[in-house]
PAKOL-886006 format. One record per residue (C-alpha): residue in one letter; x, z, y. Coordinates in nm, 4 decimals. Example, Ala and Ser with C-alpha at 12.3 -4.5 7.8 and 13.67 -1.06 7.14 Angstrom:
A_1.2300_0.7800_-0.4500
S_1.3670_0.7140_-0.1060
! end
This chain:
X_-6.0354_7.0648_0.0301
X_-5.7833_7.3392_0.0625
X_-5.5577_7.2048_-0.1597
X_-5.5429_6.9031_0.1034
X_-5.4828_7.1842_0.4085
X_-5.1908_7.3030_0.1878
X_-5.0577_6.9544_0.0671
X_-5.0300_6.8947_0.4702
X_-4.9067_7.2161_0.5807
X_-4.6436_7.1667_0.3100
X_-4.5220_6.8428_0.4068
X_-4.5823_6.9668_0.7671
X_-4.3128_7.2435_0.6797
X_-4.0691_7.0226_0.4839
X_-4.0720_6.7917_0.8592
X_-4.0285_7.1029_1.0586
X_-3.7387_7.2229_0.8877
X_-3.5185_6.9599_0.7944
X_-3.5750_6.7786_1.1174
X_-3.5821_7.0392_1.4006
X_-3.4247_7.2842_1.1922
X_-3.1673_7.0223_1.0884
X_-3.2035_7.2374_0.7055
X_-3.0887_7.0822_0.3790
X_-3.3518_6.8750_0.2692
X_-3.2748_6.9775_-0.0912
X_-3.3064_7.3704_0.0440
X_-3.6328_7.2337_0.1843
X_-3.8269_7.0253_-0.1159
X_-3.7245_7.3163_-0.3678
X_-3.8752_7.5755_-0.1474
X_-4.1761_7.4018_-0.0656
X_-4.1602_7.3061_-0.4627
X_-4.1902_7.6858_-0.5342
X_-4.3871_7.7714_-0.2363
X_-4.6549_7.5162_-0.3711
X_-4.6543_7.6510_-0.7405
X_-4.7979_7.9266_-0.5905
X_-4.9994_7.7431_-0.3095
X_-5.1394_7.5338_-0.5687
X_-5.2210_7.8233_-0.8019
X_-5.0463_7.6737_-1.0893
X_-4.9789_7.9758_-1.3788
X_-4.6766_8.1629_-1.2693
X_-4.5021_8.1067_-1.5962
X_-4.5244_7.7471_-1.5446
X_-4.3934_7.6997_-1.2309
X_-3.9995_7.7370_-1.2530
X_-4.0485_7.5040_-1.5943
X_-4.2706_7.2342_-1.4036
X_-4.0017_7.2162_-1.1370
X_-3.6844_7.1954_-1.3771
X_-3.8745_6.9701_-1.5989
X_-3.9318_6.6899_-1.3022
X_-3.5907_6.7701_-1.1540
X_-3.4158_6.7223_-1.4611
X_-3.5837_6.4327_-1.5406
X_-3.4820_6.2756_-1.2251
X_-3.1600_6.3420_-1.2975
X_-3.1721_6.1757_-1.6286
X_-3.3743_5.8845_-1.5682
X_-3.1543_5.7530_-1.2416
X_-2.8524_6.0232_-1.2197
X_-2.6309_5.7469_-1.3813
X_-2.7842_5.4469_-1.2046
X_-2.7135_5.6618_-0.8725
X_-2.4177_5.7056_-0.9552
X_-2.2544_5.4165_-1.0886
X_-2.4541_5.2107_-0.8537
X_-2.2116_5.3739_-0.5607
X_-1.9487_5.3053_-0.7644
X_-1.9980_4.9157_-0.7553
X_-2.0727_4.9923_-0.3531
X_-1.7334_5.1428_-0.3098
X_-1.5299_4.9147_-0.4951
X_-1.7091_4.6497_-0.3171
X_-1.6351_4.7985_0.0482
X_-1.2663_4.8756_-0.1076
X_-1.1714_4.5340_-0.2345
X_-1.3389_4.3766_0.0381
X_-1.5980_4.2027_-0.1958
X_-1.8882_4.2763_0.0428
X_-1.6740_4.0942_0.3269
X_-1.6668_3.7993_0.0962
X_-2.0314_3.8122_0.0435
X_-2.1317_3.8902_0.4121
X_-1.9396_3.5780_0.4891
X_-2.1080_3.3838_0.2313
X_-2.4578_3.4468_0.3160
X_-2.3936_3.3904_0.6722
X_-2.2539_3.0838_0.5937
X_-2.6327_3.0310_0.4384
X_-2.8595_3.1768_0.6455
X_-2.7042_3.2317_0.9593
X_-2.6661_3.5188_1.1868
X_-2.9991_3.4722_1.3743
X_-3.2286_3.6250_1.1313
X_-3.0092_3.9197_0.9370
X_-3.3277_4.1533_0.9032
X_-3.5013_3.8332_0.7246
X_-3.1793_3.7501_0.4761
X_-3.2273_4.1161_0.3343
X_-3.5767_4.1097_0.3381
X_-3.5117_3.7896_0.1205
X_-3.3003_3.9379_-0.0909
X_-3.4967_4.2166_-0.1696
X_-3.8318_4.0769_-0.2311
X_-3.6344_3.8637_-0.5237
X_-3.4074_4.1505_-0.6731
X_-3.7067_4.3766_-0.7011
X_-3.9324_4.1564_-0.9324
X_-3.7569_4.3207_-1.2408
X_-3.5399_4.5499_-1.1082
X_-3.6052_4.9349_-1.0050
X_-3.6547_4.9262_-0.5610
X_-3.4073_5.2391_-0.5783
X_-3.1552_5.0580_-0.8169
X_-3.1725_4.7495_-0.5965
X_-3.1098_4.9476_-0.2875
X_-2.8259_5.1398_-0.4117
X_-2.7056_4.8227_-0.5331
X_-2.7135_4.6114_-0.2234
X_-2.6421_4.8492_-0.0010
X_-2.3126_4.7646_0.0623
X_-2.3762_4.3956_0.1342
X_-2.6731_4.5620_0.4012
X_-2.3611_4.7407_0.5811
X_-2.1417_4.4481_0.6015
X_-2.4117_4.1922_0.7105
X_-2.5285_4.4238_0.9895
X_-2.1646_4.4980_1.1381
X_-2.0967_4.1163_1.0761
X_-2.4414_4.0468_1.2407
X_-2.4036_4.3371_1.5185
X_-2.7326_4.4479_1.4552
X_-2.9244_4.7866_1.3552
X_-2.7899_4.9205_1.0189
X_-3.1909_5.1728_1.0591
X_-3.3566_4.8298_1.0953
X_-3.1659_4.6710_0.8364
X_-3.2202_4.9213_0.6094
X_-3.5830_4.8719_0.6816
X_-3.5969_4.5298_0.5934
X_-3.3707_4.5412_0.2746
X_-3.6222_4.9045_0.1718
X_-3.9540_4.6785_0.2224
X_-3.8221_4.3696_0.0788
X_-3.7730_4.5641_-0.2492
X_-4.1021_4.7392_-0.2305
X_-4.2992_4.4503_-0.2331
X_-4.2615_4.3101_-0.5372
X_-4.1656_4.6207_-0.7063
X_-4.5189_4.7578_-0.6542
X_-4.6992_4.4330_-0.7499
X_-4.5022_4.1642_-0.9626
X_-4.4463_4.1975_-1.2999
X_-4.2244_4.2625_-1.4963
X_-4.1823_4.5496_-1.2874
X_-4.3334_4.8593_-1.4739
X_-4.5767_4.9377_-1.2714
X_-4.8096_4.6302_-1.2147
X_-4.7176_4.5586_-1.5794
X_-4.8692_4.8844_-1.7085
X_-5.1494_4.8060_-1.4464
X_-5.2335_4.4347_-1.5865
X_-5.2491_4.6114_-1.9453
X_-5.4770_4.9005_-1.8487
X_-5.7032_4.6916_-1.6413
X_-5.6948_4.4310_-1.9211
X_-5.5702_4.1618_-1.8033
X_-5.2070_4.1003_-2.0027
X_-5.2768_3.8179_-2.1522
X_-5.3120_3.6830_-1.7910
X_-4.9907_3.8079_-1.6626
X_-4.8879_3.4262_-1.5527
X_-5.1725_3.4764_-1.3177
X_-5.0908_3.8045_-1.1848
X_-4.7056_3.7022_-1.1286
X_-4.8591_3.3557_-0.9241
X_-5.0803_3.5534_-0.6828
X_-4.8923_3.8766_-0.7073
X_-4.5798_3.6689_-0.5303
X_-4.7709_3.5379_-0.2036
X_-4.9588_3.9066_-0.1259
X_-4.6256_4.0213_-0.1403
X_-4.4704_3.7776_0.0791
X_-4.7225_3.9070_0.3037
X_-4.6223_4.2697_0.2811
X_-4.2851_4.2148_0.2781
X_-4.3307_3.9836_0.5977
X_-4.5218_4.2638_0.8205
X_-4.3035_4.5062_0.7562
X_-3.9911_4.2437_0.8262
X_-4.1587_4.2040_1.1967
X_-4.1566_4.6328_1.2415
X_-3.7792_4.6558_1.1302
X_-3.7593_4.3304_1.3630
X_-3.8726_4.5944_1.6699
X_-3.5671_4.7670_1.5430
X_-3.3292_4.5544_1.5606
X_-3.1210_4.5785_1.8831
X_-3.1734_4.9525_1.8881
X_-2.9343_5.2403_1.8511
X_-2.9936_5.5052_1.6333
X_-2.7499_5.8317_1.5687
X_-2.6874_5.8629_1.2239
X_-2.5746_6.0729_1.0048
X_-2.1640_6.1850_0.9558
X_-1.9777_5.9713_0.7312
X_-1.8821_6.1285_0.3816
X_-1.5021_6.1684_0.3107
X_-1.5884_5.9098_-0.0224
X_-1.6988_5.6628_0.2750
X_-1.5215_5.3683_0.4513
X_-1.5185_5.3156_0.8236
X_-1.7728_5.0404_0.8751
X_-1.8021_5.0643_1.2681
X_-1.5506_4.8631_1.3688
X_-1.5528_4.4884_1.5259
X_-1.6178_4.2222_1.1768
X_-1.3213_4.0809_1.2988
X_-1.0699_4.3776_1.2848
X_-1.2646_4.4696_0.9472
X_-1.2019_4.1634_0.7910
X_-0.8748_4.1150_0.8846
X_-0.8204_4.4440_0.7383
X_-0.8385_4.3649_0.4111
X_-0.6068_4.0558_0.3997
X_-0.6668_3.8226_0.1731
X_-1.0263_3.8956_0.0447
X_-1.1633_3.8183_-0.2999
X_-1.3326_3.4998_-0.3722
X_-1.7320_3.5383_-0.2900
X_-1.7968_3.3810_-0.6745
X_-1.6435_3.6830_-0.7959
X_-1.7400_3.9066_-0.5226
X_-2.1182_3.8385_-0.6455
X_-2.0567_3.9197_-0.9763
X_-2.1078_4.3037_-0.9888
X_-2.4291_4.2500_-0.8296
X_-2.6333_3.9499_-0.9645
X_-2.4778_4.0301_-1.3353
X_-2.6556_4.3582_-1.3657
X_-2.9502_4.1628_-1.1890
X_-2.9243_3.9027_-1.4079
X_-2.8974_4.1488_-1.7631
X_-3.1821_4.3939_-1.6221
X_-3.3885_4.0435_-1.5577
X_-3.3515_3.9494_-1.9363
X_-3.4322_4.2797_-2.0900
X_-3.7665_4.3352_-1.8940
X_-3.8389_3.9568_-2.0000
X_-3.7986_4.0002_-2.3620
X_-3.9849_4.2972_-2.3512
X_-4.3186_4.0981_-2.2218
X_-4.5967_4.0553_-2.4884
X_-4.4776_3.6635_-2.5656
X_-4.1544_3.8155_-2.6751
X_-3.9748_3.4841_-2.5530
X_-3.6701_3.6389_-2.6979
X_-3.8404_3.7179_-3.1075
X_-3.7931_4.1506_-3.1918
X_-3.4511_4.1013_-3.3873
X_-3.0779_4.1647_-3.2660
X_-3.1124_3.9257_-2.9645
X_-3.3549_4.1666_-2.8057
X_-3.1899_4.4203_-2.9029
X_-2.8875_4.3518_-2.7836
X_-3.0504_4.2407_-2.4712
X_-3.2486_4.5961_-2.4300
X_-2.9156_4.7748_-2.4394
X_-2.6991_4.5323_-2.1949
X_-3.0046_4.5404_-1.9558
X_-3.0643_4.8998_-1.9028
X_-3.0150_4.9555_-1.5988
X_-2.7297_5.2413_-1.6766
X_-2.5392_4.9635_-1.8666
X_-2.5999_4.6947_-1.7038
X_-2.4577_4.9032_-1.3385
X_-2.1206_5.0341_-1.5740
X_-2.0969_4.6670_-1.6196
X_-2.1136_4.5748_-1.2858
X_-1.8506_4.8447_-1.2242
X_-1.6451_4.7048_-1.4661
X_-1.6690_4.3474_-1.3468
X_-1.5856_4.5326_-0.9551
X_-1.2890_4.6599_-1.0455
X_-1.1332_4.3222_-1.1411
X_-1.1847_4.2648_-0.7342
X_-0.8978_4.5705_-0.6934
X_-0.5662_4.3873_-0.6112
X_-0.2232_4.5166_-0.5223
X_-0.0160_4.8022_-0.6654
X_-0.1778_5.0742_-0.7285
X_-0.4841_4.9722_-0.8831
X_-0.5131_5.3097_-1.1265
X_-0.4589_5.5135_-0.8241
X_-0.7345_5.2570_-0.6239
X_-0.9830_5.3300_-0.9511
X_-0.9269_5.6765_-0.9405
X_-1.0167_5.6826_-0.5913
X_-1.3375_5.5063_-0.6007
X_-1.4663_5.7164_-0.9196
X_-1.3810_6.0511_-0.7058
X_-1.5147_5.8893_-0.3706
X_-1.8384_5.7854_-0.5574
X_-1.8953_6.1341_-0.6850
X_-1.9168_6.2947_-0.3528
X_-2.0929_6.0122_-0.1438
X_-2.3740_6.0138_-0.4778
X_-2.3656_6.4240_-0.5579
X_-2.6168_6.4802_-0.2177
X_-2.8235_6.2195_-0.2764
X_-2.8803_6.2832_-0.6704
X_-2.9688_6.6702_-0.5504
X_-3.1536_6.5771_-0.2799
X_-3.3511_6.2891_-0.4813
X_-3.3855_6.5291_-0.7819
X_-3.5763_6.8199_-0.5732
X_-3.8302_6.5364_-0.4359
X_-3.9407_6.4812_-0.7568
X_-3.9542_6.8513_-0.8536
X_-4.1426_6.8652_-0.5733
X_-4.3867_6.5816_-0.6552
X_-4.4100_6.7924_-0.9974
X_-4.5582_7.0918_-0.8579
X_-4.8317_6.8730_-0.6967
X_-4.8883_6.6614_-1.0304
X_-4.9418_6.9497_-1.2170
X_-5.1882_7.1156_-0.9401
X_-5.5671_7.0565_-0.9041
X_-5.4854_6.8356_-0.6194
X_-5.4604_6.4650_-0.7975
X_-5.7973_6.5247_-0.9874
X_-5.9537_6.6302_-0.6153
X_-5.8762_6.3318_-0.4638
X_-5.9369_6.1105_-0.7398
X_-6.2770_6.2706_-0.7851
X_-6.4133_6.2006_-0.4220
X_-6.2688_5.8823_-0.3567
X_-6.4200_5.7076_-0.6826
X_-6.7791_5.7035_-0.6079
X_-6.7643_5.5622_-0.2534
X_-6.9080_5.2329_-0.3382
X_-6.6053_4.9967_-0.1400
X_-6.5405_4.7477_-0.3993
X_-6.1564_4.6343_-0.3876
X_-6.0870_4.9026_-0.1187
X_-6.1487_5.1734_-0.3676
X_-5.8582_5.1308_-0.6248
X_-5.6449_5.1005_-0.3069
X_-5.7370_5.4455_-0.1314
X_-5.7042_5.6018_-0.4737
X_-5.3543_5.4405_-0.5155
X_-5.2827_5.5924_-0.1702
X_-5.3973_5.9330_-0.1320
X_-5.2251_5.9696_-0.4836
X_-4.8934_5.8240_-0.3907
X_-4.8721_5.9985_-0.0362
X_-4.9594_6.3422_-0.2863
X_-4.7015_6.3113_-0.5584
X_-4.4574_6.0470_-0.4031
X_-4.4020_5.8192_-0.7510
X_-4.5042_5.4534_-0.7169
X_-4.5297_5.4249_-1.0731
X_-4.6999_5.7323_-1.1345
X_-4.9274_5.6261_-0.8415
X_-5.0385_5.3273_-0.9879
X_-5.0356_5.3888_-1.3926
X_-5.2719_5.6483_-1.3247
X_-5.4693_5.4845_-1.0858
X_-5.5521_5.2111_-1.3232
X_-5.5966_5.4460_-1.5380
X_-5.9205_5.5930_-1.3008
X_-6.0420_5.2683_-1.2178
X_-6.0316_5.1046_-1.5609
X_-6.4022_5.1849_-1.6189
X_-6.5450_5.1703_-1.3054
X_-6.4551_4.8029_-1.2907
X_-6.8144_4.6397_-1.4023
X_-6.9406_4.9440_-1.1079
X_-6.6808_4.7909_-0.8238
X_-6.8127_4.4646_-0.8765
X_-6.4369_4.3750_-1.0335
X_-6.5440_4.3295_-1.3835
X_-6.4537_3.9383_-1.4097
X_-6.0818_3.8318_-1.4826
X_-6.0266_3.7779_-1.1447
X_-6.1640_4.1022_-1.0259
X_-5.8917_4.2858_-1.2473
X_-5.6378_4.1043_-1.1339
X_-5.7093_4.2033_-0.7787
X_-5.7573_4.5053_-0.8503
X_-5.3125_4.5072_-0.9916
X_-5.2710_4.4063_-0.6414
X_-5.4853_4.6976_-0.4459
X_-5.3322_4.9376_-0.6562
X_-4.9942_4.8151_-0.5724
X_-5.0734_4.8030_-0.2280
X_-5.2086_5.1465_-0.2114
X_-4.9033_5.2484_-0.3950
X_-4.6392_5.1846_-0.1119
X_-4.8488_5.4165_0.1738
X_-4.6574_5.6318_0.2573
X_-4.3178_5.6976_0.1346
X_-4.2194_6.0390_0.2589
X_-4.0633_6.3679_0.1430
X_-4.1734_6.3575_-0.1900
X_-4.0935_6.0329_-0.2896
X_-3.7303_5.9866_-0.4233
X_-3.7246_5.6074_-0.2763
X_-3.7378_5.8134_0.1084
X_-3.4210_5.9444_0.0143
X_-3.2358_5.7063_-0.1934
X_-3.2714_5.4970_0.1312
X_-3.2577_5.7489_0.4067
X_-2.9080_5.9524_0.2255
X_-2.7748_5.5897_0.1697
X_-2.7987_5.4763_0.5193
X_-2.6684_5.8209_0.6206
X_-3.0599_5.7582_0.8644
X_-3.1359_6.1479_0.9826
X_-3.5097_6.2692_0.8681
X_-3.6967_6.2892_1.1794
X_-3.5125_5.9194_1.2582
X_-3.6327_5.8180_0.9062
X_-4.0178_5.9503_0.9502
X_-4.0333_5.7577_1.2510
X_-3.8799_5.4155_1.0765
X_-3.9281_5.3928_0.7412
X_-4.2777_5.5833_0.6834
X_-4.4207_5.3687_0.9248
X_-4.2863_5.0888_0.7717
X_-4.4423_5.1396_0.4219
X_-4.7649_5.2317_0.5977
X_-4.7478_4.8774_0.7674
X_-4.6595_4.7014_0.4392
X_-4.8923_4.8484_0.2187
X_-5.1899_4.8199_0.4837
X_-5.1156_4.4501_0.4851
X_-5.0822_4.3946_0.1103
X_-5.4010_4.4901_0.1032
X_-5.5479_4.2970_0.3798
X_-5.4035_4.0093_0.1876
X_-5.5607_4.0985_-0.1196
X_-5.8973_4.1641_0.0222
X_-5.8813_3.8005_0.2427
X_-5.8012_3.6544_-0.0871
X_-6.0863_3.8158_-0.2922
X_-6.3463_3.6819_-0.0752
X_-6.1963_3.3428_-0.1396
X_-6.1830_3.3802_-0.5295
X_-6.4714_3.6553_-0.6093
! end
């Protein structure tokens, strides 16, 4: 129990002084990172490694996706490709119902792609749509941040619920997971759609533009004309749904069918579809939207620009996880999987574990491989021991995995840094939200077991 006093007071902290205090949040996480090696107990030797290990590791596993991600965003806001895709998705979907069109958007990008790559890749196209729309870039940001969650926590081939389906034993059923996994997260995506909805016409301060950053608060009119003659939306498209399209294929070949055989093909198709790749791509494909004279001088631009708008956000994302390290590697994980196991709740359990984990450590992923990995055998105990019960039991875990992103989760600030959204602005928005859409992910799953169990 006192690691849970110090997990809050911790987090309490981390609130306190990067939202009244208006301190760096990176200043913040790595102090409370080193504050709770020694909260925690955690050998004094191992502390300063257990923090660079998880911070470099950040930095490895998403520092180029980060990166080059804001590089296609740039180039796109430069060239005036996200005009030309604004316009075309208005021409769609209307204006009426902008929160909804990123929602959309989202919940589709997300099946195989990372929610953080997806964000940083359509965050552009969330800007222009909500200046375009004149509605709230917080509640916007909402939207596109939920629609991504939703399936990223619960379709396959997303990592997660893939690992899941295998350690619950259900992979050769994966058809069945992907069918039912697609309406619960309609349903998650869909509550939290009406919160950023409440959102909508409200005005938030946010935070100061980077130098790297174009001016995005002017009338759509004077924006667009601004540009001139903008770049066809076919094209504009193309550094977004090609890396889409590339990290779709490799995380299809890599399913146990192996639709694709194990030779070159998927090998060629693993490489091209990393998401590291597959984003340089993209790039590459952007800068064919550059027009004019000066092109090497435009390039040169948007590769210095994208340094300094991604540089914070790497840091900022990279000390969240260090942070979430410290509390992996604590006492506190096995606590609360320990006492919430043996409450006898049936599908609710596998959920609450999923939660309290994911609210401790901040990963998703890490939230939901090892909660599978808990709940495996207590499956025949939970009354879940039937096909059917596994496969419900992907979906609570997912659900349980999205409450609540906060400080320690690198998704809070990929989203919050991105949509320049100040902390105490984003604790009141965007936790909320992923409280909301994981509470009714699992309402949806548990309506749905007592219709198929």
């Amino acid at each position: 129990m006192i690691d849970v006093l110090i997990l809050v007071a911790l987090v309490a902290a981390i609130v306190l002084t990067t939202a009244k205090l208006k301190i760096s949040p990176f200043i913040a996480l790595i102090g409370a990172a080193i504050i709770g090696g020694f909260a925690f107990r955690l050998p004094t030797a191992d502390i300063v490694p257990t923090i660079l290990t998880s911070f470099g590791n950040t930095l490895g596993n998403i520092g180029l996706v980060i990166l080059f991600g804001t590089m296609i965003g740039l180039v796109l806001e430069r060239s005036g490709g996200a005009i030309s895709m604004a316009d075309a998705l208005i021409k769609v979907l209307g204006t009426r119902f902008p929160n909804l069109t990123m929602s959309v958007i989202g919940y589709i990008v997300a099946i195989p792609v990372f929610c953080d790559s997806g964000f940083i890749i359509l965050n552009s196209l969330r800007k222009a749509i909500a200046v375009r729309a004149k509605v709230s870039p917080v509640g916007m940001a909402v939207a596109l941040m939920t629609g991504l969650y939703a399936t990223h926590t619960m379709v396959p081939p997303t990592p997660g619920p893939l690992a899941a389906a295998g350690e619950l034993g259900v992979i050769e059923d994966l058809g069945l997971v992907i069918g039912l996994g697609l309406p619960i997260a309609a349903v998650a995506a869909g509550a939290a759609l009406l919160f950023a909805s409440t959102l909508r016409r409200k005005t938030f301060e946010l935070l100061p533009k980077s130098s790297g950053e174009p001016e995005l608060d002017q009338s759509y009119e004077e924006l667009r004309a601004s540009y001139g003659t903008l770049p066809p939306a076919s094209l504009a498209f193309l550094p977004i749904l090609v890396p889409i399209i590339l990290i779709c294929l490799a995380s299809f070949g890599n399913l146990p069918s192996a639709p694709f055989g194990e030779g070159t093909l998927l090998t060629a198709l693993q490489f091209v579809g990393s998401p590291s790749i597959a984003l340089i791509i993209g790039f590459a494909l952007g800068v064919l939207l550059l027009k004019g004279k000066g092109r090497l001088e435009q390039f040169n631009d948007i590769v210095t620009g994208s340094i300094g708008v991604a540089a914070p956000i790497l840091l900022i994302t990279a000390a969240g996880a260090a942070f979430g390290g410290v509390l992996g590697a604590s006492e506190l994980t096995g606590f609360i999987a320990d006492n919430l196991s043996t409450l006898g709740l049936g599908i609710f359990v596998p959920f609450i574990i999923a939660a309290a984990l994911k609210t401790a450590q901040g990963s998703s992923t890490v939230a939901i491989i090892t909660t599978a990995a808990l709940v495996a055998p207590m499956l025949e105990s939970l009354g879940l021991g039937e096909t059917m019960g596994a496969v419900l039991t992907v979906f609570a875990i997912g659900a349980g995995a999205m409450v609540v992103s906060h400080a320690n989760d690198s998704y809070f600030w990929v989203v919050s840094q991105l949509s320049r959204i100040p902390v105490a602005t984003a604790y009141r928005t965007l936790t909320p939200a992923t409280a909301i859409e994981g509470v009714a992910a699992m309402l949806a799953t548990w309506v749905m077991s007592l219709i198929v169990l």
